[in-house]
PDB file of N, CA, C, O and CB in Angstrom:
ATOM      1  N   UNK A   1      62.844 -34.773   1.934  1.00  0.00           N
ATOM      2  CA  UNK A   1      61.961 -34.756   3.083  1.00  0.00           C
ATOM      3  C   UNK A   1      60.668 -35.459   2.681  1.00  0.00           C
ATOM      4  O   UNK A   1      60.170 -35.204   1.585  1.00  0.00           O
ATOM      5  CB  UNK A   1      61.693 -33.293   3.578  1.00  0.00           C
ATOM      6  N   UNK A   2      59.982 -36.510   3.687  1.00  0.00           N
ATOM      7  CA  UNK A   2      58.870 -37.026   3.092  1.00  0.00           C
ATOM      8  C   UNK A   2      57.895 -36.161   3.080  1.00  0.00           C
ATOM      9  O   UNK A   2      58.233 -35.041   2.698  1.00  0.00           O
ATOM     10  CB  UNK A   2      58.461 -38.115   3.614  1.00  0.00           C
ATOM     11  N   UNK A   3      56.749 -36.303   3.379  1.00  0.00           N
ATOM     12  CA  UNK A   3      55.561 -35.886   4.048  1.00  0.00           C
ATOM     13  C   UNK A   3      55.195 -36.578   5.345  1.00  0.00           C
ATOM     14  O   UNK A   3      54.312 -35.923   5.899  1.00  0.00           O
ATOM     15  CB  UNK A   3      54.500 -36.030   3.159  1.00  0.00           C
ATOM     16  N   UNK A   4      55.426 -37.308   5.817  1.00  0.00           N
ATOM     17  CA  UNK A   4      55.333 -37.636   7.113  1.00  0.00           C
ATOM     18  C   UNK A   4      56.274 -36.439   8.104  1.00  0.00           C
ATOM     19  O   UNK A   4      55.859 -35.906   9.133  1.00  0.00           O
ATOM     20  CB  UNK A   4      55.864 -39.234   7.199  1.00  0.00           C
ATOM     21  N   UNK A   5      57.489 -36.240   7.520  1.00  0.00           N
ATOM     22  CA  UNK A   5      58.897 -35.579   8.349  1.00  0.00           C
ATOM     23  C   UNK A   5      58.060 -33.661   7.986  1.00  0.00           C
ATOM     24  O   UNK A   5      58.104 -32.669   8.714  1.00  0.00           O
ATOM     25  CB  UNK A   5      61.216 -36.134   7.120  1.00  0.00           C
ATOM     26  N   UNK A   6      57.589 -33.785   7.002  1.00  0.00           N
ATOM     27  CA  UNK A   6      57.065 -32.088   7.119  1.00  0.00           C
ATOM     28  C   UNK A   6      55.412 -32.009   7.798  1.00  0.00           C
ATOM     29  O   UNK A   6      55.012 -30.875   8.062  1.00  0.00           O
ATOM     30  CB  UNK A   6      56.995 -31.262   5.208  1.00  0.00           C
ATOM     31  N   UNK A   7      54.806 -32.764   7.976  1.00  0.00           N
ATOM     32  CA  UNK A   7      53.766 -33.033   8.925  1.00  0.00           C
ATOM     33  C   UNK A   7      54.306 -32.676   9.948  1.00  0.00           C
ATOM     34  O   UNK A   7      53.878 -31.756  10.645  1.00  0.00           O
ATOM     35  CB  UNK A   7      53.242 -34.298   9.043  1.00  0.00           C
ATOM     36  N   UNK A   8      55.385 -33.386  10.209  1.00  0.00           N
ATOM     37  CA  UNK A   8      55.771 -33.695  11.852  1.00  0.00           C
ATOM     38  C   UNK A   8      56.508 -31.740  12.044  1.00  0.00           C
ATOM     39  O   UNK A   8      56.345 -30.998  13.013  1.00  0.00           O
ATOM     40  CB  UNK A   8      57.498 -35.588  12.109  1.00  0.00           C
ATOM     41  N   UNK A   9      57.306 -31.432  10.693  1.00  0.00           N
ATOM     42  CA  UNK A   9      57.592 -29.726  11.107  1.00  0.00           C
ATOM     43  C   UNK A   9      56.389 -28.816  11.390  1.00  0.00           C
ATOM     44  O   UNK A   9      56.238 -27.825  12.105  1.00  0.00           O
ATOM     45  CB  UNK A   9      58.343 -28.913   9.840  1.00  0.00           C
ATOM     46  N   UNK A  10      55.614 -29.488  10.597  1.00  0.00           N
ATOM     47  CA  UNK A  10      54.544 -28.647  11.131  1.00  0.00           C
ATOM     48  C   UNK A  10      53.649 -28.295  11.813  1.00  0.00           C
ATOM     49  O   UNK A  10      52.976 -27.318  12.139  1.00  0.00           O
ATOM     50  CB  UNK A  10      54.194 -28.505  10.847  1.00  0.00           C
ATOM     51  N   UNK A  11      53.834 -29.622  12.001  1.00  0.00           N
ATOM     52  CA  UNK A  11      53.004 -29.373  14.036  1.00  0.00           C
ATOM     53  C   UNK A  11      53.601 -28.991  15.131  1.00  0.00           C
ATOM     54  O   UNK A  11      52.887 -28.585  16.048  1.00  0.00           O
ATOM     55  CB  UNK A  11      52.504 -30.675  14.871  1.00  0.00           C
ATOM     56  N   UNK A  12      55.397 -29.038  15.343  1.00  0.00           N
ATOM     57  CA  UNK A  12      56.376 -28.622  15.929  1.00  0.00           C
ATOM     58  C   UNK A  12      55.858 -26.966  15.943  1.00  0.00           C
ATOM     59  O   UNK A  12      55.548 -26.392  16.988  1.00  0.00           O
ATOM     60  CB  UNK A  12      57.776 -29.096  15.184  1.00  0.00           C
ATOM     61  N   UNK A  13      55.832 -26.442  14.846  1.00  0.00           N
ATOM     62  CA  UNK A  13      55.329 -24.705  14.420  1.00  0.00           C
ATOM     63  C   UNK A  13      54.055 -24.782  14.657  1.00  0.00           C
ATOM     64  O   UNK A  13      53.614 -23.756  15.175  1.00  0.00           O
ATOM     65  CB  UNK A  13      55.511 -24.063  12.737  1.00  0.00           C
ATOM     66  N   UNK A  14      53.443 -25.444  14.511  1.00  0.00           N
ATOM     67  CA  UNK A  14      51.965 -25.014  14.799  1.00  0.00           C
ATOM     68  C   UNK A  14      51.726 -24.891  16.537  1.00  0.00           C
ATOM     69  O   UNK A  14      50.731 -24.221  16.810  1.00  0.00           O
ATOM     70  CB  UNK A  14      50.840 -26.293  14.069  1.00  0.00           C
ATOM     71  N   UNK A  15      52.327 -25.322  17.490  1.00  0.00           N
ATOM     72  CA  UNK A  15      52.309 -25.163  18.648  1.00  0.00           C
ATOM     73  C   UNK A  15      53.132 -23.685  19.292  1.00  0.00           C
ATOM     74  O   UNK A  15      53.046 -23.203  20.421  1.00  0.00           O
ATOM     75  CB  UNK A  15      52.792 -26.434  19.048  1.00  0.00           C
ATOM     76  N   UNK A  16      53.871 -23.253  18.190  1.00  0.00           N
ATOM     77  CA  UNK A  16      55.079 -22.287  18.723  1.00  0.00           C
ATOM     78  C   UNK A  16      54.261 -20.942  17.581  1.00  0.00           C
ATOM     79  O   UNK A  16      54.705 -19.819  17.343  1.00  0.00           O
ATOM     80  CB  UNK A  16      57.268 -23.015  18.236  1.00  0.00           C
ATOM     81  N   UNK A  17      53.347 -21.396  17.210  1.00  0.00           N
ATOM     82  CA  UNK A  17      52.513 -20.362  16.153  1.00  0.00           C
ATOM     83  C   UNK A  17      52.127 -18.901  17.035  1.00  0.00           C
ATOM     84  O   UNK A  17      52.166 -17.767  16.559  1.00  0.00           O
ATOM     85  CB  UNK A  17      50.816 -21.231  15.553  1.00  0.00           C
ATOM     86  N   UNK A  18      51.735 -19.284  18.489  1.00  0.00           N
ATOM     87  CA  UNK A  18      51.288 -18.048  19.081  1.00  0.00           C
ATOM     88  C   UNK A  18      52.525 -16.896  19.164  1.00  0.00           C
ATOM     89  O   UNK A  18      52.181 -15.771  19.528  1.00  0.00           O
ATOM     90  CB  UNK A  18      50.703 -18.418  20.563  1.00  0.00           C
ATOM     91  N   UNK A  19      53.722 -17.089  18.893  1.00  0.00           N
ATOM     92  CA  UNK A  19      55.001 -16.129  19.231  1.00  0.00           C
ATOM     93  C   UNK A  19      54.918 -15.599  17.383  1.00  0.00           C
ATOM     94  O   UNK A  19      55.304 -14.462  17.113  1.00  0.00           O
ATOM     95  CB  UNK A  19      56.909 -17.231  19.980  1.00  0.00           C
ATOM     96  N   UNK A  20      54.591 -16.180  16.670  1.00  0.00           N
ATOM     97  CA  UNK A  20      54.680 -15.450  15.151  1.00  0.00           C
ATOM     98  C   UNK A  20      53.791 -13.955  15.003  1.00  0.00           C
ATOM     99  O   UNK A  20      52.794 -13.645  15.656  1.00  0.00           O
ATOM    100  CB  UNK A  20      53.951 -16.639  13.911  1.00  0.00           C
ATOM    101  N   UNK A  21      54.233 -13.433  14.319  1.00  0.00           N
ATOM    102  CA  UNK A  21      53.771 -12.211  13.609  1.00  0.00           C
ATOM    103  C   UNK A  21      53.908 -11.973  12.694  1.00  0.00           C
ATOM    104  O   UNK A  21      55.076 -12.139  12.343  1.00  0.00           O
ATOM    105  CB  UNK A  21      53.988 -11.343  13.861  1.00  0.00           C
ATOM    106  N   UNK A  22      53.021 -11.465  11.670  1.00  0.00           N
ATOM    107  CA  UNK A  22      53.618 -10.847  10.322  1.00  0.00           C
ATOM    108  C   UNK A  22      53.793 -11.671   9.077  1.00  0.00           C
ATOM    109  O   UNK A  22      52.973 -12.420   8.547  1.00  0.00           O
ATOM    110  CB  UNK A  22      54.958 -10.348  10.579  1.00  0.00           C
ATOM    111  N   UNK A  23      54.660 -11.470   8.822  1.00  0.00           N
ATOM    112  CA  UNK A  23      55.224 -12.477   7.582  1.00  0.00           C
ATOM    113  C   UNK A  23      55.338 -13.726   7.717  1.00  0.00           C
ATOM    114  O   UNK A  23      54.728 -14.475   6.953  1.00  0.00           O
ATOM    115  CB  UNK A  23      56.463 -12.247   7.149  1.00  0.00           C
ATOM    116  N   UNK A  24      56.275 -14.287   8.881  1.00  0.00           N
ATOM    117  CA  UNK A  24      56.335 -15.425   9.463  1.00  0.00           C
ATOM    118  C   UNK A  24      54.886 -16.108   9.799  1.00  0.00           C
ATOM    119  O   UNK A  24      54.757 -17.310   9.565  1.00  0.00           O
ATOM    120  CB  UNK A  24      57.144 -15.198  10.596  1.00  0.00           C
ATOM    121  N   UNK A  25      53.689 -15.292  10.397  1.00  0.00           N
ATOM    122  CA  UNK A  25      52.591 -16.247  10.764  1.00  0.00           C
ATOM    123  C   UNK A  25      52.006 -16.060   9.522  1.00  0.00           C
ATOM    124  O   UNK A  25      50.960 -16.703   9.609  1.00  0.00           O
ATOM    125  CB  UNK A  25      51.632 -15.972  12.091  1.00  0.00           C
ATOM    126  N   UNK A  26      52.070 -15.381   8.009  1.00  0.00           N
ATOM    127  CA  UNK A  26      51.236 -15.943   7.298  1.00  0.00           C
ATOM    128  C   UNK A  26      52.048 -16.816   6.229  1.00  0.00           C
ATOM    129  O   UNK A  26      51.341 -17.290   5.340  1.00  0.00           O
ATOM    130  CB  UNK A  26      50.336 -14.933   6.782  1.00  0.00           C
ATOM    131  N   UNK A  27      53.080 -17.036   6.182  1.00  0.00           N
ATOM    132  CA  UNK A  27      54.159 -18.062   5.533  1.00  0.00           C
ATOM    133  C   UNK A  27      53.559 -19.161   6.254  1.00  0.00           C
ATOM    134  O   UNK A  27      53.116 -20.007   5.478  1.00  0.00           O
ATOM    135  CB  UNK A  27      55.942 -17.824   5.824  1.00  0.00           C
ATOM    136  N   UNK A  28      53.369 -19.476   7.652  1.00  0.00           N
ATOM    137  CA  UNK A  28      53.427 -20.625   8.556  1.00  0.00           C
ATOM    138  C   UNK A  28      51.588 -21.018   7.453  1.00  0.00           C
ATOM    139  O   UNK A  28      51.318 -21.719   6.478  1.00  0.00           O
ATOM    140  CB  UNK A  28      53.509 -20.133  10.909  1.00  0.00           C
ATOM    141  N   UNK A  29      50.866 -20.176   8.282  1.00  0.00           N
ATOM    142  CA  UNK A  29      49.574 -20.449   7.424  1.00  0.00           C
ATOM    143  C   UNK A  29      49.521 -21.198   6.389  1.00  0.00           C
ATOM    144  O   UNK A  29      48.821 -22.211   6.394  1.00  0.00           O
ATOM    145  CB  UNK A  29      49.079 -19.446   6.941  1.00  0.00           C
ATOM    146  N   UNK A  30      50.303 -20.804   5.246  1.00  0.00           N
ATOM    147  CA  UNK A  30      50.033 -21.052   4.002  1.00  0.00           C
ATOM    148  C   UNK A  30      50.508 -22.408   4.371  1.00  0.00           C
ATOM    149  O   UNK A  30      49.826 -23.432   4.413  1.00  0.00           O
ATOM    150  CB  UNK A  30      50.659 -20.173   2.814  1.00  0.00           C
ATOM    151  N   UNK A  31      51.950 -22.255   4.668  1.00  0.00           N
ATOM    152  CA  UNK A  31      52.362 -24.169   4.436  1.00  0.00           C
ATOM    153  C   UNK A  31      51.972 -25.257   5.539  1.00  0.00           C
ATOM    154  O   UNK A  31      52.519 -26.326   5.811  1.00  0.00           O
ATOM    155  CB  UNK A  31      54.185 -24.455   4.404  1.00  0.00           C
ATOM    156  N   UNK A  32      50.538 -24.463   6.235  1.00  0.00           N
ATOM    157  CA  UNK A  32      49.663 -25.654   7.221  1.00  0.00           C
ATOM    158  C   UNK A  32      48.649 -25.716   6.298  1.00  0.00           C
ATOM    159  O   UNK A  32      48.037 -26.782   6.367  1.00  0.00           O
ATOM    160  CB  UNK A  32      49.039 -25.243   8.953  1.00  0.00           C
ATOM    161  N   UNK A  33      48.276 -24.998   5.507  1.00  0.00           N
ATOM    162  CA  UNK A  33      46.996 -24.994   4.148  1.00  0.00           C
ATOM    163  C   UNK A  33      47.683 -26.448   3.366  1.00  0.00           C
ATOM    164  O   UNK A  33      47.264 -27.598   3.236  1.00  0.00           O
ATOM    165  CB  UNK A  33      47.050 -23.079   2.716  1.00  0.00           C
ATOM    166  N   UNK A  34      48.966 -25.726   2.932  1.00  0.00           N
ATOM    167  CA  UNK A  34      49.470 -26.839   2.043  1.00  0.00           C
ATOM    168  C   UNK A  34      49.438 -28.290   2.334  1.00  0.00           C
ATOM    169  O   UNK A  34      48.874 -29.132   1.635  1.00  0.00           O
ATOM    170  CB  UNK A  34      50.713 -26.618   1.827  1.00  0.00           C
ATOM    171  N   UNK A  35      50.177 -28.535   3.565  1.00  0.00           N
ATOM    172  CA  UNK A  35      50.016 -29.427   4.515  1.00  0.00           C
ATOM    173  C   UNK A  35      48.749 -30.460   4.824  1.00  0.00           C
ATOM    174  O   UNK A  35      48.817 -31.676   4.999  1.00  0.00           O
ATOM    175  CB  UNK A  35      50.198 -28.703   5.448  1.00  0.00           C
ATOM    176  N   UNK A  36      47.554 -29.591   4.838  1.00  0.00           N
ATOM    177  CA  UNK A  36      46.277 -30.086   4.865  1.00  0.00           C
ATOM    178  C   UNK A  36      45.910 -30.547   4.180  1.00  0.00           C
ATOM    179  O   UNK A  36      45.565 -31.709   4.394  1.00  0.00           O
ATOM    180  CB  UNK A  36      45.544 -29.603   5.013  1.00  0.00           C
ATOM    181  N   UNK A  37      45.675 -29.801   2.508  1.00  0.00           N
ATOM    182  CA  UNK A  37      45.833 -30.198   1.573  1.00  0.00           C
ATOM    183  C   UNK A  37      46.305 -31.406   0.422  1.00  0.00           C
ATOM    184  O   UNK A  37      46.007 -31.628  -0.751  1.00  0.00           O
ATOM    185  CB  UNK A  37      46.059 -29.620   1.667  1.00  0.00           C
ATOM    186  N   UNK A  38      47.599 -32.333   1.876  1.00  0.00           N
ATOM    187  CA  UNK A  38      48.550 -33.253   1.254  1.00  0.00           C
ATOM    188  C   UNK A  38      49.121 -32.770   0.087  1.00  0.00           C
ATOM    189  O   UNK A  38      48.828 -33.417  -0.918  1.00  0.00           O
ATOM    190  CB  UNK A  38      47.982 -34.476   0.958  1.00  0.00           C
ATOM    191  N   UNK A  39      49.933 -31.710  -0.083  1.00  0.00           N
ATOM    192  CA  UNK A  39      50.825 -31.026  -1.087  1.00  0.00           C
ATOM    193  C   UNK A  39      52.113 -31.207  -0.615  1.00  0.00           C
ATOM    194  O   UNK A  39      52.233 -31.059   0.602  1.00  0.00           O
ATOM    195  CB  UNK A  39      50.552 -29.541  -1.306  1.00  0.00           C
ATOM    196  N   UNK A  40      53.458 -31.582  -1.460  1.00  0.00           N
ATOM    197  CA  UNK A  40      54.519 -31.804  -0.895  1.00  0.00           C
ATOM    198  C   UNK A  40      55.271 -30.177  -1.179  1.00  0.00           C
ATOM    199  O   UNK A  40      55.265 -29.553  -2.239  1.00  0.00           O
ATOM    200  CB  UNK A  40      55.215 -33.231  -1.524  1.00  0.00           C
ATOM    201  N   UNK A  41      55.881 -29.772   0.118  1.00  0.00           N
ATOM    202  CA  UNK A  41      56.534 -28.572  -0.297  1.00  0.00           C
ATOM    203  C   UNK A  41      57.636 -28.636  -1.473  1.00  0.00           C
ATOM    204  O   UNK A  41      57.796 -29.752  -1.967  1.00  0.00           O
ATOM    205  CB  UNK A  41      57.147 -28.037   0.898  1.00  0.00           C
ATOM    206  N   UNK A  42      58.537 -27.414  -2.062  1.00  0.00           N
ATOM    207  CA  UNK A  42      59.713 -27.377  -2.908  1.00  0.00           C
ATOM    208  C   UNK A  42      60.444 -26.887  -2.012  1.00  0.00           C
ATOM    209  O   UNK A  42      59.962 -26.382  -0.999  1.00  0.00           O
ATOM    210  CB  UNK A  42      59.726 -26.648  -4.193  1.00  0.00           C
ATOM    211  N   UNK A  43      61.781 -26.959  -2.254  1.00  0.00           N
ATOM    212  CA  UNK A  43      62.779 -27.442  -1.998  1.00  0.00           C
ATOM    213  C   UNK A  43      63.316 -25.754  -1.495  1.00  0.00           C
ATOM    214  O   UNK A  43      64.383 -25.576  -0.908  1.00  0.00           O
ATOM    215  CB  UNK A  43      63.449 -28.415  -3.257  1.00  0.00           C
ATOM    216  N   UNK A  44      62.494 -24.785  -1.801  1.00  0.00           N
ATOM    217  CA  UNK A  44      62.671 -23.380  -1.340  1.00  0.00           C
ATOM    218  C   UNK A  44      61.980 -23.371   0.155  1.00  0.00           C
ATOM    219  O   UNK A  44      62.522 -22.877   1.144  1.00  0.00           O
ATOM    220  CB  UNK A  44      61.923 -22.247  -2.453  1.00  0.00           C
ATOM    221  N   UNK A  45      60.571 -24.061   0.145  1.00  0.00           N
ATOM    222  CA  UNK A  45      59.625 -23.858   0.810  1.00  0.00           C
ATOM    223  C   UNK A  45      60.318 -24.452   2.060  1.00  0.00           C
ATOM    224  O   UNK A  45      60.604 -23.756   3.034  1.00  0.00           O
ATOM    225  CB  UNK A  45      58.335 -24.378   0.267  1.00  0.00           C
ATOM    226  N   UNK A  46      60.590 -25.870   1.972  1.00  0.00           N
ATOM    227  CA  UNK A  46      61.581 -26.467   3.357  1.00  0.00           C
ATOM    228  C   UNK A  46      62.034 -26.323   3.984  1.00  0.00           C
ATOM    229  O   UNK A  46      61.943 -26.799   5.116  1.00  0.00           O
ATOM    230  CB  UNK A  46      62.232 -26.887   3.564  1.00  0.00           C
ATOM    231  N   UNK A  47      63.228 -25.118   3.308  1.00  0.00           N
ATOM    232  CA  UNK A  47      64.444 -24.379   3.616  1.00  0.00           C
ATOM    233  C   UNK A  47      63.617 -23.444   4.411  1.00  0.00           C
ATOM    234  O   UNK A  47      64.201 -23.032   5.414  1.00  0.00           O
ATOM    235  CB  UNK A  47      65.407 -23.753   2.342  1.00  0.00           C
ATOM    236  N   UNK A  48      62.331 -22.967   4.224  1.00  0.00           N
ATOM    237  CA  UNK A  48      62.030 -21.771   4.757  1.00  0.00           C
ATOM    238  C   UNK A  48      61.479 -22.638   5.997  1.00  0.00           C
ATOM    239  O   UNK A  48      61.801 -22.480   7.174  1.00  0.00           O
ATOM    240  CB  UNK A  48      61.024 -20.671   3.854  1.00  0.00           C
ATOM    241  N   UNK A  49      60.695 -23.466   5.545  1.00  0.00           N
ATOM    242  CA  UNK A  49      59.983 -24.261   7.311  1.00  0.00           C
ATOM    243  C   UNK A  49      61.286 -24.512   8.084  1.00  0.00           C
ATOM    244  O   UNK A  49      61.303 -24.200   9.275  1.00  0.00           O
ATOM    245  CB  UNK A  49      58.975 -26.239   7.189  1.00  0.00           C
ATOM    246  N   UNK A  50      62.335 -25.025   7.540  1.00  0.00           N
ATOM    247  CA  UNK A  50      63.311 -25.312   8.657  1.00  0.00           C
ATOM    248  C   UNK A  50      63.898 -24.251   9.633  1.00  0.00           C
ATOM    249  O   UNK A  50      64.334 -24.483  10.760  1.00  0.00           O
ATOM    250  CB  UNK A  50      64.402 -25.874   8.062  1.00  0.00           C
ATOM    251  N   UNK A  51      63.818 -22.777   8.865  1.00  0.00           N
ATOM    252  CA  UNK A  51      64.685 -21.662   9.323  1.00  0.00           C
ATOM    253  C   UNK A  51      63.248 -20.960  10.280  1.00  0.00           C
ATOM    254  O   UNK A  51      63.503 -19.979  10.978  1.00  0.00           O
ATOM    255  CB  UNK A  51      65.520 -20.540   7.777  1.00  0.00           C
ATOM    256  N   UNK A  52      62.191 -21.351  10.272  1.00  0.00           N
ATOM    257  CA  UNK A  52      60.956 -20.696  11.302  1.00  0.00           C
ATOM    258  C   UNK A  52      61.126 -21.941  12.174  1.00  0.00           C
ATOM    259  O   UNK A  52      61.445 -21.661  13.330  1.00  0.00           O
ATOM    260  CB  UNK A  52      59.081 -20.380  10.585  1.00  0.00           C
ATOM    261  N   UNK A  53      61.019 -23.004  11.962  1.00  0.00           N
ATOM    262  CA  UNK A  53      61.424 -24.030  13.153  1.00  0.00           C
ATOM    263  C   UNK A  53      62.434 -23.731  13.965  1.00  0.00           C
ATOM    264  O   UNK A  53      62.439 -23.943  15.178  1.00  0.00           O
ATOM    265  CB  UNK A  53      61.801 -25.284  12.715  1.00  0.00           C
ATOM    266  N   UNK A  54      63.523 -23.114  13.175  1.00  0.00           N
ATOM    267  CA  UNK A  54      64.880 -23.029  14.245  1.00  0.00           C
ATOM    268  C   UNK A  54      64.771 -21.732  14.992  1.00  0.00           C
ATOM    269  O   UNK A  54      65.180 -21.605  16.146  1.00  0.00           O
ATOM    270  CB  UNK A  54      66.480 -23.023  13.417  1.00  0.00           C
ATOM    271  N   UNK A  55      64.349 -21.014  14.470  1.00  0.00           N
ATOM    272  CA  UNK A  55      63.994 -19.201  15.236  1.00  0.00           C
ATOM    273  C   UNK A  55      63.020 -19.119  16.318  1.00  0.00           C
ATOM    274  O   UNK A  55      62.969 -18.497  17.379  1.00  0.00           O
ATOM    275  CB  UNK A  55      63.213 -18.004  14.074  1.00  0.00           C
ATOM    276  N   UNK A  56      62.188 -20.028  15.650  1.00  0.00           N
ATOM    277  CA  UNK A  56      61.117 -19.944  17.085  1.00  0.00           C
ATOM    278  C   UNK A  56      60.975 -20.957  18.409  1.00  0.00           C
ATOM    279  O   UNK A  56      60.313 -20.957  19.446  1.00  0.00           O
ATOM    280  CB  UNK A  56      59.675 -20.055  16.545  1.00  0.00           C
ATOM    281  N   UNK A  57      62.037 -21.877  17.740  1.00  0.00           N
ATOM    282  CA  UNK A  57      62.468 -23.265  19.008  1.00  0.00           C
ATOM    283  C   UNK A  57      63.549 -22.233  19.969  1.00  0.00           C
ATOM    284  O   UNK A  57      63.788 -22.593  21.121  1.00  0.00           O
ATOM    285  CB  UNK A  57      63.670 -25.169  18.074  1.00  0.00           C
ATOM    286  N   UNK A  58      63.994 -21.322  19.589  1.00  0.00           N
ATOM    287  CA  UNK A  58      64.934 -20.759  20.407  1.00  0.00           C
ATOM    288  C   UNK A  58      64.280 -19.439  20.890  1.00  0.00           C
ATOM    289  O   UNK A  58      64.798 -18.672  21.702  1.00  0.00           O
ATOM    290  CB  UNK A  58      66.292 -20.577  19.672  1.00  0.00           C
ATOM    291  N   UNK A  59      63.002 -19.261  20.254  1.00  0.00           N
ATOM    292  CA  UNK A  59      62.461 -18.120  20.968  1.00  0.00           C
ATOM    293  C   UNK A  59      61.334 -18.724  22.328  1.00  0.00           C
ATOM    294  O   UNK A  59      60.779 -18.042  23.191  1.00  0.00           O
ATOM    295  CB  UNK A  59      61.607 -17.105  19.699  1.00  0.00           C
ATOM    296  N   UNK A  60      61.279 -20.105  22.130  1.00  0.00           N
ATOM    297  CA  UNK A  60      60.321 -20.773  23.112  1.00  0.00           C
ATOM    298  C   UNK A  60      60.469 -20.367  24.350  1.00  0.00           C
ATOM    299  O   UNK A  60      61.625 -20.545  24.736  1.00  0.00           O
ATOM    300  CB  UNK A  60      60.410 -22.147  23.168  1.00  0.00           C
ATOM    301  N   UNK A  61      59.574 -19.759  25.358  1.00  0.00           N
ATOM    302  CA  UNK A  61      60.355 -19.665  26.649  1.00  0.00           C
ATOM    303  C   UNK A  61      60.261 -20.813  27.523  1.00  0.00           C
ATOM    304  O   UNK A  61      59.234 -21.489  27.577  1.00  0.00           O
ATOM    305  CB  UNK A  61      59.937 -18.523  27.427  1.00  0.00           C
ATOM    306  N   UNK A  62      61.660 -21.146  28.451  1.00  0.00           N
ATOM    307  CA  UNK A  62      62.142 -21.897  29.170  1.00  0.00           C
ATOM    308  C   UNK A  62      61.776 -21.723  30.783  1.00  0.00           C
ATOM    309  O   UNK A  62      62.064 -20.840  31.591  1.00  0.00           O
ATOM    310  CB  UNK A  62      63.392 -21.811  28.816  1.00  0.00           C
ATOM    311  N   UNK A  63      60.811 -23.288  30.924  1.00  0.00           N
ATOM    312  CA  UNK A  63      60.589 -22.740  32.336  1.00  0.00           C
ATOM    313  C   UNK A  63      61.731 -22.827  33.314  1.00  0.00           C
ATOM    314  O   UNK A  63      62.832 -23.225  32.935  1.00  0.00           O
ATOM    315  CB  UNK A  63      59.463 -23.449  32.963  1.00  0.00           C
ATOM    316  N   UNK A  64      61.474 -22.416  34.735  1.00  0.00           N
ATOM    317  CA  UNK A  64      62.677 -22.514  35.457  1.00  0.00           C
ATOM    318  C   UNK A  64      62.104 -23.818  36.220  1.00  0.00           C
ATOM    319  O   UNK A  64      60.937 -23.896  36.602  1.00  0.00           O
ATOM    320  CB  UNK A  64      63.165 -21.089  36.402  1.00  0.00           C
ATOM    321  N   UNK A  65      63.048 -24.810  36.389  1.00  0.00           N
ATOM    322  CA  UNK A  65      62.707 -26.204  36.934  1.00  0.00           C
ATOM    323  C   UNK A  65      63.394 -26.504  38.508  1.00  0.00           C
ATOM    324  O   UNK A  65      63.122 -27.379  39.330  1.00  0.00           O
ATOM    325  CB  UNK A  65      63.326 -27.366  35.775  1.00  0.00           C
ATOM    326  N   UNK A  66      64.361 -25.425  38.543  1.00  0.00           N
ATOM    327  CA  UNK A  66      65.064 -25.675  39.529  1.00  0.00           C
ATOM    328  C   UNK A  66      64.246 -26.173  40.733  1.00  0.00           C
ATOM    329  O   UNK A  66      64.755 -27.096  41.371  1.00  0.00           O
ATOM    330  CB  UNK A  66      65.794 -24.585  39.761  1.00  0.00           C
ATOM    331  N   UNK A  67      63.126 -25.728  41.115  1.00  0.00           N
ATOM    332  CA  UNK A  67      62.612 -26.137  42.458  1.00  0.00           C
ATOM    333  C   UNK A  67      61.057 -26.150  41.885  1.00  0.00           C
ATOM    334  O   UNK A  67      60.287 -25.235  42.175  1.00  0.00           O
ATOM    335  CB  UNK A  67      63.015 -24.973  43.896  1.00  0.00           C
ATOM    336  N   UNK A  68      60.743 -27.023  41.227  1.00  0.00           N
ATOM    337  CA  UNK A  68      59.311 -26.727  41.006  1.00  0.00           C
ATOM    338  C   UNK A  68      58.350 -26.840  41.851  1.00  0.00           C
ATOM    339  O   UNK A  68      57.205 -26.877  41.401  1.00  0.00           O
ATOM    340  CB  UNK A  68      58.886 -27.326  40.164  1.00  0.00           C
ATOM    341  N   UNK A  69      58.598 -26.937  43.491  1.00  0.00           N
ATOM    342  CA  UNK A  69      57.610 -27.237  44.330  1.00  0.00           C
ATOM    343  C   UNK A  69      57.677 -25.643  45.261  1.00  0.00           C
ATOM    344  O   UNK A  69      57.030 -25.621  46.308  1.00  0.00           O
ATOM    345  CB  UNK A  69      57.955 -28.837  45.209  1.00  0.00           C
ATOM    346  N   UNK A  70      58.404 -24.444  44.882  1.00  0.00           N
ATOM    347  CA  UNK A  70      58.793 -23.246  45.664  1.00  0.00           C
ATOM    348  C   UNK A  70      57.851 -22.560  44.681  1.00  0.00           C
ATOM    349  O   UNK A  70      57.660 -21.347  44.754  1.00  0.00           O
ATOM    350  CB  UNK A  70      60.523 -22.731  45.827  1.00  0.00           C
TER     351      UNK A  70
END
């Protein structure tokens, strides 16, 4: 993964940050510190941004579009 491609995870999470709690929002923290920082994550750390990317893209809520003018 470069640093451009974990920039880009982490702004994906940094928008979906308000649904975190707990463990998850201070894991997220740390690797937007890191991030800032220009530190490249390990190969543990990734695995973990990828698995809060995928939990909270599916916890996003979905608007209803069907009639957006009703």
């Amino acid at each position: 993964m470069t640093q451009t491609e974990q920039h880009q995870l982490i702004q994906e999470l940094k928008d979906l940050s308000y649904l975190m709690k707990g463990k998850d929002l201070h894991d997220f923290e740390m690797f937007a510190k890191r991030d800032k920082d220009d530190e490249d994550l390990d190969e543990l750390s990734r695995r973990h941004l990828i698995l809060l990317l995928e939990k909270y893209k599916a916890l996003k809520p979905k608007r209803n579009v069907k009639n957006p003018f009703e």
